[in-house]
Jmol script that loads the backbone (N, CA, C; Angstrom):
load data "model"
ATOM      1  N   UNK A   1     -43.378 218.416 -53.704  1.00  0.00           N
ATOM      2  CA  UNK A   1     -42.316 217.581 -53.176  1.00  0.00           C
ATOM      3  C   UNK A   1     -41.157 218.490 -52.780  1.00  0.00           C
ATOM      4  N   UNK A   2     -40.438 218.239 -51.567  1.00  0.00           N
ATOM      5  CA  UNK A   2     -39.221 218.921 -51.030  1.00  0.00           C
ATOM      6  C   UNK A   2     -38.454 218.112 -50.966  1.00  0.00           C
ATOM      7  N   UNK A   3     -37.277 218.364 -51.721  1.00  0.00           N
ATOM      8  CA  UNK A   3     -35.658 217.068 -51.475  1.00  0.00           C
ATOM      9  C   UNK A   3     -35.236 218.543 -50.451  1.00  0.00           C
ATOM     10  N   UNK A   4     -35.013 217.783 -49.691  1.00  0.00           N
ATOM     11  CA  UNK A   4     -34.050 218.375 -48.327  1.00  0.00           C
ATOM     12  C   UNK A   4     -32.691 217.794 -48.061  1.00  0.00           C
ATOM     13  N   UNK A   5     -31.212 218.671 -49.065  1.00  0.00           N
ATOM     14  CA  UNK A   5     -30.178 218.155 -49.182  1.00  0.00           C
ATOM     15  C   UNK A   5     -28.847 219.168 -48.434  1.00  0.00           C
ATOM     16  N   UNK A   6     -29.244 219.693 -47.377  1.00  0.00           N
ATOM     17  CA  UNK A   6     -28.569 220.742 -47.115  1.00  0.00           C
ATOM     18  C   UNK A   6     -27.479 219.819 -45.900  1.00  0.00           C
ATOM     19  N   UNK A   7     -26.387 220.005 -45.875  1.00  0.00           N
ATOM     20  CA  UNK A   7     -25.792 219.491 -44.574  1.00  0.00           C
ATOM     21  C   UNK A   7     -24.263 220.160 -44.670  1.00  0.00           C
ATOM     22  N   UNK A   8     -23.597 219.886 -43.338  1.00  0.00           N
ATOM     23  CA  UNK A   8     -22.332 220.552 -43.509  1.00  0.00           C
ATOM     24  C   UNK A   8     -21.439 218.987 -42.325  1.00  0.00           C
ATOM     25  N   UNK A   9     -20.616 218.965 -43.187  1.00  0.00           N
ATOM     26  CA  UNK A   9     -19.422 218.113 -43.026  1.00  0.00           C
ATOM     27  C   UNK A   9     -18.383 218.081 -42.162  1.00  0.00           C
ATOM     28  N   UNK A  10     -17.905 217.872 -41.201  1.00  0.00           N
ATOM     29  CA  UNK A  10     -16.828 218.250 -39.804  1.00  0.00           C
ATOM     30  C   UNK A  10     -16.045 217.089 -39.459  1.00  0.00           C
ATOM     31  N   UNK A  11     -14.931 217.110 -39.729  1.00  0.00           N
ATOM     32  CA  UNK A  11     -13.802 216.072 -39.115  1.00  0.00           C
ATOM     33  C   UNK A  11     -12.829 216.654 -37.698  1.00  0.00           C
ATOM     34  N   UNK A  12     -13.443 217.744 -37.510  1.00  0.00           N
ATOM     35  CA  UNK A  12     -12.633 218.500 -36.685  1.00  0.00           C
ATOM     36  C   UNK A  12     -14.194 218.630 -35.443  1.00  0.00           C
ATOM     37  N   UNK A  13     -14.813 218.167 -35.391  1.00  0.00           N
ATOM     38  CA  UNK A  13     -16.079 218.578 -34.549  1.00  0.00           C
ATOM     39  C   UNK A  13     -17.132 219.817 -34.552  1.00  0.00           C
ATOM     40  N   UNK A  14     -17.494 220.155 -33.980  1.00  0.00           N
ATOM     41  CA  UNK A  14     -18.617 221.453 -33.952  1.00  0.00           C
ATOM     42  C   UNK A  14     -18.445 222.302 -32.587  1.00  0.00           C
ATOM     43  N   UNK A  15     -16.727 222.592 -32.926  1.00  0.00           N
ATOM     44  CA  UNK A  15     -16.769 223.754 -32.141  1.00  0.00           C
ATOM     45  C   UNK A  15     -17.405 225.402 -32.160  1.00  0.00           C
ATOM     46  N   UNK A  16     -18.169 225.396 -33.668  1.00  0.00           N
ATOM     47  CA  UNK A  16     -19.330 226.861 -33.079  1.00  0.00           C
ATOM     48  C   UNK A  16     -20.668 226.280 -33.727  1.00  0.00           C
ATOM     49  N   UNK A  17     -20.968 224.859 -33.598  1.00  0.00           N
ATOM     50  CA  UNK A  17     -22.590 224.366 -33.319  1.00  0.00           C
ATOM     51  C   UNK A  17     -22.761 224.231 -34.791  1.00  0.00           C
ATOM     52  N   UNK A  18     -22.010 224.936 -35.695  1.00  0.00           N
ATOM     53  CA  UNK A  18     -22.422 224.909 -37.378  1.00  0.00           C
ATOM     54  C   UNK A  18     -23.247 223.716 -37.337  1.00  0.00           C
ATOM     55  N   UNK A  19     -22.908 222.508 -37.304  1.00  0.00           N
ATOM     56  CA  UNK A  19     -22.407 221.415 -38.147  1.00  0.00           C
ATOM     57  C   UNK A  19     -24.003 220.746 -37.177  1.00  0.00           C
ATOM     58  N   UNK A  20     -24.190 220.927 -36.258  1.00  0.00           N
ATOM     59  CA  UNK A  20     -26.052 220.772 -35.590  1.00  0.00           C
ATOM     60  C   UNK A  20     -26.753 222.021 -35.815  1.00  0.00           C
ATOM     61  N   UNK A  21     -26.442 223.266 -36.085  1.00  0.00           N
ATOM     62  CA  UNK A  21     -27.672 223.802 -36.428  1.00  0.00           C
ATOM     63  C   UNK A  21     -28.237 223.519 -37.844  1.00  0.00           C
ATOM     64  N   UNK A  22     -27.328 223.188 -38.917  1.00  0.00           N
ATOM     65  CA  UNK A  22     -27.446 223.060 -39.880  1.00  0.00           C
ATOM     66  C   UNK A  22     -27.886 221.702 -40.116  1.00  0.00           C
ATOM     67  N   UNK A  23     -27.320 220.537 -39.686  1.00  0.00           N
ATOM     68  CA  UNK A  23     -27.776 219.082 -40.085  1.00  0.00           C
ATOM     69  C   UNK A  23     -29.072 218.781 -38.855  1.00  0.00           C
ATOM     70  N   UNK A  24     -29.265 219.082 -37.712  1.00  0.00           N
ATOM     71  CA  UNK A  24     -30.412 218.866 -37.165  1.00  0.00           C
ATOM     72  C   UNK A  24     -31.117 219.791 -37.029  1.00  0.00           C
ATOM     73  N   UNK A  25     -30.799 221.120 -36.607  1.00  0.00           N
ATOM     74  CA  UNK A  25     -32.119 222.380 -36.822  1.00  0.00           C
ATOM     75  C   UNK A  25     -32.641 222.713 -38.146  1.00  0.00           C
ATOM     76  N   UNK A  26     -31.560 222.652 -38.813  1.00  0.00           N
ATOM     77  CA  UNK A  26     -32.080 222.550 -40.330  1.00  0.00           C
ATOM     78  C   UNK A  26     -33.486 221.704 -41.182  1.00  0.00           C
ATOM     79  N   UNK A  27     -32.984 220.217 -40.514  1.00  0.00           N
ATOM     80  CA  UNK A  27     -33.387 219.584 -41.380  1.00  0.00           C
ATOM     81  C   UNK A  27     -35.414 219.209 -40.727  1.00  0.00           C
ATOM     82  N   UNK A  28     -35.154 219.999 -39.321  1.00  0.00           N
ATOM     83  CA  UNK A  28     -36.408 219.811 -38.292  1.00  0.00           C
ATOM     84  C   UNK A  28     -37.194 220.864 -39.204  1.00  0.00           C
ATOM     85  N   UNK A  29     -37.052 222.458 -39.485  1.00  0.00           N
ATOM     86  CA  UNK A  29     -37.191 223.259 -39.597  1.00  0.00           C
ATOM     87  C   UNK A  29     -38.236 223.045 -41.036  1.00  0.00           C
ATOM     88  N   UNK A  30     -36.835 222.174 -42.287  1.00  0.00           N
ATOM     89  CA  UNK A  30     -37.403 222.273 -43.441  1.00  0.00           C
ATOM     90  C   UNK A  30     -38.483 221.072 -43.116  1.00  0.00           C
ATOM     91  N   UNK A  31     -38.677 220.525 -42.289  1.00  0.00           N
ATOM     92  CA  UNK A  31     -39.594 218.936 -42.174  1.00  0.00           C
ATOM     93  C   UNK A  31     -40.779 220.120 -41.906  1.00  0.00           C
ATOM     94  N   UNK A  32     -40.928 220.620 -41.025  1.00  0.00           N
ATOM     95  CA  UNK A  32     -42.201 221.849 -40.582  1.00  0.00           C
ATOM     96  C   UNK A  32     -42.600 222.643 -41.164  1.00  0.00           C
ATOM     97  N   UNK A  33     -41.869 222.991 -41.881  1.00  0.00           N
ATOM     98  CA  UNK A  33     -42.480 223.453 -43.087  1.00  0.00           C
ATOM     99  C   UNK A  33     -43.057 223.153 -43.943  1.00  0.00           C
ATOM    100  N   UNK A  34     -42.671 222.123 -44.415  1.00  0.00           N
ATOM    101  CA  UNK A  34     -43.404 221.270 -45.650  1.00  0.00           C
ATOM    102  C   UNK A  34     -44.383 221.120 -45.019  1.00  0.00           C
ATOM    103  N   UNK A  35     -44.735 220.276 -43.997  1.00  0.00           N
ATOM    104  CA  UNK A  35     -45.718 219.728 -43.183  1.00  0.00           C
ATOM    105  C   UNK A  35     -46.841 221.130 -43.123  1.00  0.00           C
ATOM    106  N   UNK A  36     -45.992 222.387 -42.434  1.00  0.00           N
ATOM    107  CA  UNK A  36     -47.134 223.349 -42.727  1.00  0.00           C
ATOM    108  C   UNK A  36     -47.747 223.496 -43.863  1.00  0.00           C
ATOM    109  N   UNK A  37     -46.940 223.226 -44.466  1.00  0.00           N
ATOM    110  CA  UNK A  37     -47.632 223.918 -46.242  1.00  0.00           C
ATOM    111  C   UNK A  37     -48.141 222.776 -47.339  1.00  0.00           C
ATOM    112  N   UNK A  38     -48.505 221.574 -45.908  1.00  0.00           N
ATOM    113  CA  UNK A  38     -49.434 220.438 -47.074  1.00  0.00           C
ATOM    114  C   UNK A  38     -48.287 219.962 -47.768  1.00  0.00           C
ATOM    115  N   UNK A  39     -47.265 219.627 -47.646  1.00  0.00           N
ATOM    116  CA  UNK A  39     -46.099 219.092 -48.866  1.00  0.00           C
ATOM    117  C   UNK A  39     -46.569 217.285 -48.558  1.00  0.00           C
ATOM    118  N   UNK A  40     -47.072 216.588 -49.705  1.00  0.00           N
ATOM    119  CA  UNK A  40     -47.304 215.508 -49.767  1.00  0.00           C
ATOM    120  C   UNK A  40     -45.942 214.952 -49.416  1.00  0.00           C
ATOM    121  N   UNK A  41     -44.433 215.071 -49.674  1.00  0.00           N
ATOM    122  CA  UNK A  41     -43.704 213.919 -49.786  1.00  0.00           C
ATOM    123  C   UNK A  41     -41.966 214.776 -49.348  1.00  0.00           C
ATOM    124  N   UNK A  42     -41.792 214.577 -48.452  1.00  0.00           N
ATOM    125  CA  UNK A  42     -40.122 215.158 -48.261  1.00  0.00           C
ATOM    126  C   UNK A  42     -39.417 214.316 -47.930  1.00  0.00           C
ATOM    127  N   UNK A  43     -38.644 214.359 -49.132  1.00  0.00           N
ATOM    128  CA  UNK A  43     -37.085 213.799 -49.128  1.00  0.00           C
ATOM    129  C   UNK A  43     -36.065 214.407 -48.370  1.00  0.00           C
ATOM    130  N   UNK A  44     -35.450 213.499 -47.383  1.00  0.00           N
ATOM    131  CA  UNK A  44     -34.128 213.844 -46.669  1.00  0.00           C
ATOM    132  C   UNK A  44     -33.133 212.819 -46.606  1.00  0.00           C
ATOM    133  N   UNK A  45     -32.455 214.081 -47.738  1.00  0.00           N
ATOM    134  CA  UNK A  45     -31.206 213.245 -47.902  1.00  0.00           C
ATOM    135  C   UNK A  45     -29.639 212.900 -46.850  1.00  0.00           C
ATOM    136  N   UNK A  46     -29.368 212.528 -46.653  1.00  0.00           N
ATOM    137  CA  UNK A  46     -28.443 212.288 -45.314  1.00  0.00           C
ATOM    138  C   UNK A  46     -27.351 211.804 -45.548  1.00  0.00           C
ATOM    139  N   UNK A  47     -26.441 210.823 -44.736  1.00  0.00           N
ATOM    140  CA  UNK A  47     -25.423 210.060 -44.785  1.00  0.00           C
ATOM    141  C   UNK A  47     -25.209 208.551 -44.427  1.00  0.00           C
ATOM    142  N   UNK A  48     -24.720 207.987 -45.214  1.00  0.00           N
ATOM    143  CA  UNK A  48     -24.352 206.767 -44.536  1.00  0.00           C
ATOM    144  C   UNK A  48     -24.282 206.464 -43.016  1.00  0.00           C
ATOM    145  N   UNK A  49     -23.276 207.766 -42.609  1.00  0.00           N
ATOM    146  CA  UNK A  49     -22.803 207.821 -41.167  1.00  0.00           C
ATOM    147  C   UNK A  49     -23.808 207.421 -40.690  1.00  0.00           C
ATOM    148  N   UNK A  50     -24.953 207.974 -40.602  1.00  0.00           N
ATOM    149  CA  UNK A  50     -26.459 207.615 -39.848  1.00  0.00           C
ATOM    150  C   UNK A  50     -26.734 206.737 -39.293  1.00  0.00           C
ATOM    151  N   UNK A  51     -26.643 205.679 -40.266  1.00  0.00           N
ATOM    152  CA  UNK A  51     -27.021 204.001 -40.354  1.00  0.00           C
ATOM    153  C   UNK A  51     -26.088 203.428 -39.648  1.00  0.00           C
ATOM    154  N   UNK A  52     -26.736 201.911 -38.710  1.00  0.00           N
ATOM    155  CA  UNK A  52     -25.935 201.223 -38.525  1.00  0.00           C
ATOM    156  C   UNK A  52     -25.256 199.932 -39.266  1.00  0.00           C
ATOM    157  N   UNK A  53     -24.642 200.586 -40.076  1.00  0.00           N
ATOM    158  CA  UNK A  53     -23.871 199.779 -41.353  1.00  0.00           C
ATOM    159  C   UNK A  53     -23.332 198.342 -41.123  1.00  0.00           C
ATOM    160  N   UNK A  54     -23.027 197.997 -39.726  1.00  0.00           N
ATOM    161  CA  UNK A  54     -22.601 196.779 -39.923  1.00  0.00           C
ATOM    162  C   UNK A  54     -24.371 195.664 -39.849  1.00  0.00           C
ATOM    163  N   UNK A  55     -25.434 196.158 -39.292  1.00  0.00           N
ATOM    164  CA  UNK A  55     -26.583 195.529 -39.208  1.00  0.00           C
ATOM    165  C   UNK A  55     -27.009 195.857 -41.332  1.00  0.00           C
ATOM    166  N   UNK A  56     -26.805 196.278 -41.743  1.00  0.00           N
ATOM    167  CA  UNK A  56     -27.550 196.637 -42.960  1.00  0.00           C
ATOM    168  C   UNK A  56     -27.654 195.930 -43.658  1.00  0.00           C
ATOM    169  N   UNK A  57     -26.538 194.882 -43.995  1.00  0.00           N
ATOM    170  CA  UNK A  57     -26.309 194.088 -45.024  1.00  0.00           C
ATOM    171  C   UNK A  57     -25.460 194.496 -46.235  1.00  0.00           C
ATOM    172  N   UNK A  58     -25.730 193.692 -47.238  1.00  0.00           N
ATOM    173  CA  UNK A  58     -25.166 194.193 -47.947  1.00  0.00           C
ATOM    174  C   UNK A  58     -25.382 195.550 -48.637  1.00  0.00           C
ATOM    175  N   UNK A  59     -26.528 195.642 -48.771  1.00  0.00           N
ATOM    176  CA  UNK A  59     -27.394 196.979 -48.983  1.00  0.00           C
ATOM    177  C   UNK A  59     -28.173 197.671 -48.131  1.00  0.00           C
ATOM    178  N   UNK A  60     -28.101 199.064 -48.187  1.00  0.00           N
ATOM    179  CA  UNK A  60     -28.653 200.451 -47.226  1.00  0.00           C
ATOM    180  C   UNK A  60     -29.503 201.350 -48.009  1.00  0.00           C
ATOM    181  N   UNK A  61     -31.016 201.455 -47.018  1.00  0.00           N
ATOM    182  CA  UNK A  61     -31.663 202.359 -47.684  1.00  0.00           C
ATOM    183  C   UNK A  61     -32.261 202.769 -46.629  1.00  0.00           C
ATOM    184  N   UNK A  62     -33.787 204.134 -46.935  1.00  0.00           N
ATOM    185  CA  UNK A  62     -33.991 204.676 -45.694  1.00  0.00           C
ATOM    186  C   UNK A  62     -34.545 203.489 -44.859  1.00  0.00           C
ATOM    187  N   UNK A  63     -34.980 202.373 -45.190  1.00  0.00           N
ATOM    188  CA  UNK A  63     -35.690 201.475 -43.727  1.00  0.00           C
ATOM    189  C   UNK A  63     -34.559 200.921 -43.056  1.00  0.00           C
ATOM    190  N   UNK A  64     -33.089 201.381 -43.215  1.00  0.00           N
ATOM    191  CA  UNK A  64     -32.109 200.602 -42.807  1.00  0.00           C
ATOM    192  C   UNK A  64     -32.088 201.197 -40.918  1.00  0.00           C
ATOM    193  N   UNK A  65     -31.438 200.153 -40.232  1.00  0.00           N
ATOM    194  CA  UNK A  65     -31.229 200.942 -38.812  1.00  0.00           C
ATOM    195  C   UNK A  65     -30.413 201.753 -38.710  1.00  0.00           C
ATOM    196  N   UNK A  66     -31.217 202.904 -37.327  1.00  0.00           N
ATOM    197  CA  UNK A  66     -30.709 204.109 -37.485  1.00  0.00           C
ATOM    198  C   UNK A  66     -29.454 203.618 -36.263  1.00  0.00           C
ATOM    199  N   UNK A  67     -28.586 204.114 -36.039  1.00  0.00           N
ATOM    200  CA  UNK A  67     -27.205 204.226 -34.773  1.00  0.00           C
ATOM    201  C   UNK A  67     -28.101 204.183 -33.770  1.00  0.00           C
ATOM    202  N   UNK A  68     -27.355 204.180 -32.918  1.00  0.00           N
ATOM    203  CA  UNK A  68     -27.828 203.916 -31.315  1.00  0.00           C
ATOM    204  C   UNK A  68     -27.045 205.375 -31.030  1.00  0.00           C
ATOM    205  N   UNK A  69     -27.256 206.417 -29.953  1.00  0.00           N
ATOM    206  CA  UNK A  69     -26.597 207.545 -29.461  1.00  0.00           C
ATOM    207  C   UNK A  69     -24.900 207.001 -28.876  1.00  0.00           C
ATOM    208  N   UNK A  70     -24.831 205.820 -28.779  1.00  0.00           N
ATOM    209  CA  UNK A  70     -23.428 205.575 -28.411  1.00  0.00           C
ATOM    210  C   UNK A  70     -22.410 205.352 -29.985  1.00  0.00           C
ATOM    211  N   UNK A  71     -23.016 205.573 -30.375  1.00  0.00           N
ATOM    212  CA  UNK A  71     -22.226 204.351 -31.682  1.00  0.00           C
ATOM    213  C   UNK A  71     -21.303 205.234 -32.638  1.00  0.00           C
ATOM    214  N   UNK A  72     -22.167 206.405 -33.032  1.00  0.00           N
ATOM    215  CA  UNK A  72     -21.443 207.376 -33.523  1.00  0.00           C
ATOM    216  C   UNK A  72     -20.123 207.977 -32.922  1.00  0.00           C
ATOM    217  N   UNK A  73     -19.026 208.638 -33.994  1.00  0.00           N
ATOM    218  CA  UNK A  73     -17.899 208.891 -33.459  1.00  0.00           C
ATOM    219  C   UNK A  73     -17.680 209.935 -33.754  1.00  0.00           C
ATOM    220  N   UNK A  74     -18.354 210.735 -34.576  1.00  0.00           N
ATOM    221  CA  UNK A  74     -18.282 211.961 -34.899  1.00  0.00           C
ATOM    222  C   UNK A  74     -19.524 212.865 -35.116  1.00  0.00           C
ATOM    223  N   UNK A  75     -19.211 214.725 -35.162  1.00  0.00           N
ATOM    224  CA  UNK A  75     -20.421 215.135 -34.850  1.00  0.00           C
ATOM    225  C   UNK A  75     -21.062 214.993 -36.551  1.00  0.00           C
ATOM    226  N   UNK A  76     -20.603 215.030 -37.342  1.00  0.00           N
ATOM    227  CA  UNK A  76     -21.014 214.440 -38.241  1.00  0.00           C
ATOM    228  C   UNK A  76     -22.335 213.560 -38.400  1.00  0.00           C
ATOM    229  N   UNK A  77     -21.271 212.139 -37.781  1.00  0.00           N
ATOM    230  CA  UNK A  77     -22.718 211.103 -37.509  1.00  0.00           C
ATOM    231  C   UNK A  77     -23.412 211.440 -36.489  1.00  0.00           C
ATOM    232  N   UNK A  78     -22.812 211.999 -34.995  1.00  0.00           N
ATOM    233  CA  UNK A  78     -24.331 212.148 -34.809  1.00  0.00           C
ATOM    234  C   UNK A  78     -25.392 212.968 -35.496  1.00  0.00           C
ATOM    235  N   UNK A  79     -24.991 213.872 -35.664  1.00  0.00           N
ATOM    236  CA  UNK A  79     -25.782 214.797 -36.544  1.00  0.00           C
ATOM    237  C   UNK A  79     -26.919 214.963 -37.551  1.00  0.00           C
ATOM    238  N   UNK A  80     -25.950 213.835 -38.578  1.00  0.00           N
ATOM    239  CA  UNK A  80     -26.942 213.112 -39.428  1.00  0.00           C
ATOM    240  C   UNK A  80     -27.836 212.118 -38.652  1.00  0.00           C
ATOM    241  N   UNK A  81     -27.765 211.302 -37.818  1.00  0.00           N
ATOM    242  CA  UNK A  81     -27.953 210.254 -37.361  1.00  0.00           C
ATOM    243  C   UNK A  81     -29.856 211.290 -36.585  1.00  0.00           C
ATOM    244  N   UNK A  82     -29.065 212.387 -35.919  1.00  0.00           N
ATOM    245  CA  UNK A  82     -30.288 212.750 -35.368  1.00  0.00           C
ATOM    246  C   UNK A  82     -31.313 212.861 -35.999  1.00  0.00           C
ATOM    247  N   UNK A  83     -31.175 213.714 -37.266  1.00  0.00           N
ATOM    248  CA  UNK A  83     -31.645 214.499 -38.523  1.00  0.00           C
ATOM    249  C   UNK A  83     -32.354 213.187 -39.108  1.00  0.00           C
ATOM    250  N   UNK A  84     -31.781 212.190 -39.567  1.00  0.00           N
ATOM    251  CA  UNK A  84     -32.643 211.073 -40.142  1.00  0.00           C
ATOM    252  C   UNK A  84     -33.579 210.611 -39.193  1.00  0.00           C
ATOM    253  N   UNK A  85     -33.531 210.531 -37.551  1.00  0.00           N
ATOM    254  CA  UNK A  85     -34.883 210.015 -37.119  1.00  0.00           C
ATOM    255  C   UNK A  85     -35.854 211.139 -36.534  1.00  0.00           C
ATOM    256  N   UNK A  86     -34.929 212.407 -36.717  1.00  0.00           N
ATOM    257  CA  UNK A  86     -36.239 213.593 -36.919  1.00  0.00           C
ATOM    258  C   UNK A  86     -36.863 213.685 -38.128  1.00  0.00           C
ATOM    259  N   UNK A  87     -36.397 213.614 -39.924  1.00  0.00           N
ATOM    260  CA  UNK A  87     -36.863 213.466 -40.672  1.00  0.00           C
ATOM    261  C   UNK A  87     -38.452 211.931 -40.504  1.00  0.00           C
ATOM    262  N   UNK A  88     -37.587 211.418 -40.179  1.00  0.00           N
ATOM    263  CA  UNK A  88     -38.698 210.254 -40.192  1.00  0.00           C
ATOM    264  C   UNK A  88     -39.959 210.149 -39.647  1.00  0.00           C
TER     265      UNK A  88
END
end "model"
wireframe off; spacefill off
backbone 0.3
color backbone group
């Protein structure tokens, strides 16, 4: 099993890419790997941001909906947002 919990946080945007190489190349990278190496089960852990929170209800989990590419407001969410439907 792989928990895949790596991400980096930006309120200021991704002016030198950190904040997507790390939350979406990252999280593609560790998914391919596992996958190469037979890993029965990878966990990727993410953010709220991801989800589209007002569809969720009262409660959010991974089958919750993912954002639409407009919806997000930061590189943050998109970020995560990408990363959770590449994890998936």
């Amino acid at each position: 099993m792989v928990f895949h919990l790596a991400a980096v946080v930006s309120v200021v945007g991704d002016p030198t890419g950190m904040v997507w190489k790390v939350n979406v190349d990252g999280a593609q990278n560790a998914a391919e790997a596992a996958l190469e190496r037979g890993v029965r089960r990878f966990v990727h852990c993410s953010s709220a941001h991801a989800f589209d929170i007002e569809s969720c209800g009262p409660s959010l989990d991974e089958d919750g909906p993912v954002r639409s590419d407009s919806t997000p407001r930061s590189m943050t969410a998109r970020s995560t947002r990408v990363s959770s439907v590449c994890a998936r």
